[in-house]
C-alpha positions in Angstrom: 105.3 54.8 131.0 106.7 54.4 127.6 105.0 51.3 125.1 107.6 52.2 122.4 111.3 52.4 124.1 112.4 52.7 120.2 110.9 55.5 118.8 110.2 57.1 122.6 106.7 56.8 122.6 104.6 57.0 126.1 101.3 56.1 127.0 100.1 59.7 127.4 101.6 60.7 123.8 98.9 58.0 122.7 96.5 58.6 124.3 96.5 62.0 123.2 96.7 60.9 119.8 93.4 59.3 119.8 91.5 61.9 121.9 92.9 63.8 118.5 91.3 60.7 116.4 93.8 58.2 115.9 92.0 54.6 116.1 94.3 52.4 115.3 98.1 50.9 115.4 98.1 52.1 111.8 97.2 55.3 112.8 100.1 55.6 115.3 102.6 54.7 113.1 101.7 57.2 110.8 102.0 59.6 113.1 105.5 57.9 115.4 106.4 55.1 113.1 105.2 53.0 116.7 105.8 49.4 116.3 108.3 49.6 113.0 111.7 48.3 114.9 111.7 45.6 116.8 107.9 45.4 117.3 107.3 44.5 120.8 105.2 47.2 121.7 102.3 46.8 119.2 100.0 45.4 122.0 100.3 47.7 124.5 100.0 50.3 121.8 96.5 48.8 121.0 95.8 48.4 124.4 96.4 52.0 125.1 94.1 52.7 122.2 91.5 50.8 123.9 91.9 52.0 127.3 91.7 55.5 125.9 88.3 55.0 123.9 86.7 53.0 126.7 87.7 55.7 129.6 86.6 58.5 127.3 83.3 57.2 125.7 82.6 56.5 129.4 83.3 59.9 130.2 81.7 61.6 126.7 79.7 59.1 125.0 82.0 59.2 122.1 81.6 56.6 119.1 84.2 53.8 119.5 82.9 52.5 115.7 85.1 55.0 113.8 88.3 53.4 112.4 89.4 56.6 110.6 92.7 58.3 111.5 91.5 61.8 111.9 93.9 63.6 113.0 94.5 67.7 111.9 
């Protein structure tokens, strides 16, 4: 499902973003300039995030305190 309809941005592209180390809606814009038109999609976007580091530290035990945008 796309969150951004402006810049074409789905859930999955976001999701792997963060399993890459983006944390944040900062983070994504960096990377897709997400939420920098009309907006709308900024809390789905951070929803996704959230989904994604829930599911995953779930699954891994990975630490959902980071707020760095590590991506290589």
């Amino acid at each position: 499902m796309y969150v951004c309809i402006c810049n074409q941005v789905n859930e999955r592209t976001i999701a792997e973003a963060v399993r890459s180390g983006a944390r944040s809606l900062d983070c994504l814009l960096q990377q897709f300039d997400i939420a920098t038109c009309c907006g709308k999609c900024a809390d789905d976007a951070r929803r996704v995030i959230e989904n994604t580091l829930v599911s995953d530290n779930m699954q891994a035990g990975y630490d959902l305190g980071r707020d760095a945008c590590a991506v290589a």
